[in-house]
C-alpha positions as CSV (number, residue, x, y, z in Angstrom):
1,X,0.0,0.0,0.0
2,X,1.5,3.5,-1.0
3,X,0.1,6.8,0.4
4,X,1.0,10.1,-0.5
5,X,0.6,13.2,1.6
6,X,-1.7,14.7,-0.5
7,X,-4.4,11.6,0.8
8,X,-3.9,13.2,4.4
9,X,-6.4,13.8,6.8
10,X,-5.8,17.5,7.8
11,X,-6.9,18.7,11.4
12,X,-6.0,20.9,14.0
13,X,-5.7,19.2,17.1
14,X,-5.3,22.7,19.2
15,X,-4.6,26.1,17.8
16,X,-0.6,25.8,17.9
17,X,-0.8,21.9,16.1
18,X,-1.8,20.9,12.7
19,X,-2.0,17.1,12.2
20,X,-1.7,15.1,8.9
21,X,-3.3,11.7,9.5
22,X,-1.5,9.8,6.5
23,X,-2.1,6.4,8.0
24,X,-4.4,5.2,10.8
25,X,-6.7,1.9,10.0
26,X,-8.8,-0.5,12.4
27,X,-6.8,-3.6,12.5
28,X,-3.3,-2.2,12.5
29,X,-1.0,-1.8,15.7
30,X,0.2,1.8,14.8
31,X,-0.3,4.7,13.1
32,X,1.5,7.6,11.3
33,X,0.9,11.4,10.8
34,X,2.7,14.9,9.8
35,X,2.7,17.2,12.9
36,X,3.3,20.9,12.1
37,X,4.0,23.2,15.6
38,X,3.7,26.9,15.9
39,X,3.5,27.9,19.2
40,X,2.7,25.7,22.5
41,X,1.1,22.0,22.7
42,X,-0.1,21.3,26.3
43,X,1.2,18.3,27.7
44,X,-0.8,15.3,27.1
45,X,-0.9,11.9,28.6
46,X,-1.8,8.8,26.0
47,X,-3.0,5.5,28.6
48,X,-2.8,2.9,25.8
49,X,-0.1,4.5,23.1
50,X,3.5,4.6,22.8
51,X,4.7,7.5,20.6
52,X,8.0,8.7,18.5
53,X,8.3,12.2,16.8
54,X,10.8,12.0,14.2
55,X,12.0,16.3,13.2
56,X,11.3,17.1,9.6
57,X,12.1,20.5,10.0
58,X,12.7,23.4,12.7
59,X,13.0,23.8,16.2
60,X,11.1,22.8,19.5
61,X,11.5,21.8,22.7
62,X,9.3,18.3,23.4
63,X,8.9,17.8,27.1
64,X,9.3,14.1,28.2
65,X,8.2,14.0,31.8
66,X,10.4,16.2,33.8
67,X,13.0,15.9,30.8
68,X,13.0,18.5,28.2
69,X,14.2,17.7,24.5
70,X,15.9,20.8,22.5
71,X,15.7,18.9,19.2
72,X,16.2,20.0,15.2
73,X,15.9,17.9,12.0
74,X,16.6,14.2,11.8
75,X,16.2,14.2,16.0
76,X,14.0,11.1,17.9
77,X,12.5,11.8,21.2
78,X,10.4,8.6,22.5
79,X,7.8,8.8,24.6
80,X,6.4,5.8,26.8
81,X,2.6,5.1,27.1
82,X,1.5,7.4,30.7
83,X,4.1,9.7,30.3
84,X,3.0,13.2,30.3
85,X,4.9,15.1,27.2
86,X,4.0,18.5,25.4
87,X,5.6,20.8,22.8
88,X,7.3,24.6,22.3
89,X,8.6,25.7,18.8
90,X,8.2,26.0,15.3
91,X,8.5,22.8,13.5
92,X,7.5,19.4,11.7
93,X,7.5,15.8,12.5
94,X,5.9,12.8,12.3
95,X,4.5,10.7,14.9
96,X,4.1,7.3,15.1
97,X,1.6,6.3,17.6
98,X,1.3,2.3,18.4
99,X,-1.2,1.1,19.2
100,X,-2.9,3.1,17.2
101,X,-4.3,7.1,18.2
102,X,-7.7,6.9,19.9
103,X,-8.5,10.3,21.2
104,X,-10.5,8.5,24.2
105,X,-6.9,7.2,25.2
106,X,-5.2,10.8,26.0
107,X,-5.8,13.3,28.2
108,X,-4.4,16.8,28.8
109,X,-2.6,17.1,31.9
110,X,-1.1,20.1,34.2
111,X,2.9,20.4,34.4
C-alpha cells in the first residue's frame, strides 16, 4: 500500500498543532501522521499508546516527563505510554503512535 501526503487527513488538534493523518486503520497496531508546531502543545498523557516524533524541520523543545528535548531535524525523542509530554517551537515531524491514536486514550494534563 502507498500513500501520498496529498491523501492526508488534515486537522487541528489545538490552535498551535496541525495534524496530517496519513495512516491510521482498524486492525493495524500503529499509526502515522505529519505534525506541524507553531506555538505551545499542552502536555498530554496517552493511557494505551506509545509514541515517537521524528524532526522534519525546525525547532522545539518536546517535554518528556520532567525531561525537556531541545531537538532539530533528523532528532528522535520517545515517549512511553502514561508519560505526560507536550511541545514549544516551530517545526514538523511525524509521529508514530502504536497502538494506534484513539482520542479517548489521551488526556491533557497540568505540568
Amino acid at each position: 500500500m502507498k500513500i501520498s501526503r496529498s491523501e492526508a487527513v488534515v486537522h487541528q488538534a489545538d490552535p498551535a498543532v496541525r495534524i496530517e493523518a496519513l495512516y491510521n486503520e482498524p486492525g493495524f497496531g500503529f499509526d502515522v501522521a505529519i505534525g506541524s508546531l507553531d506555538g505551545h502543545h499542552p502536555r498530554v498523557r496517552n493511557r494505551a499508546s506509545d509514541r515517537a516524533y521524528f524532526v522534519l524541520s525546525g525547532s522545539f523543545t518536546i517535554h518528556v516527563g520532567e525531561a525537556d528535548h531541545h531537538v532539530s531535524p533528523h532528532d528522535l525523542v520517545v515517549v512511553p505510554k502514561g508519560v505526560p509530554h507536550g511541545l514549544d517551537g516551530k517545526g514538523e515531524y511525524i509521529v508514530i503512535t502504536a497502538p494506534r491514536f484513539l482520542p479517548e486514550n489521551e488526556d491533557i494534563v497540568a505540568k
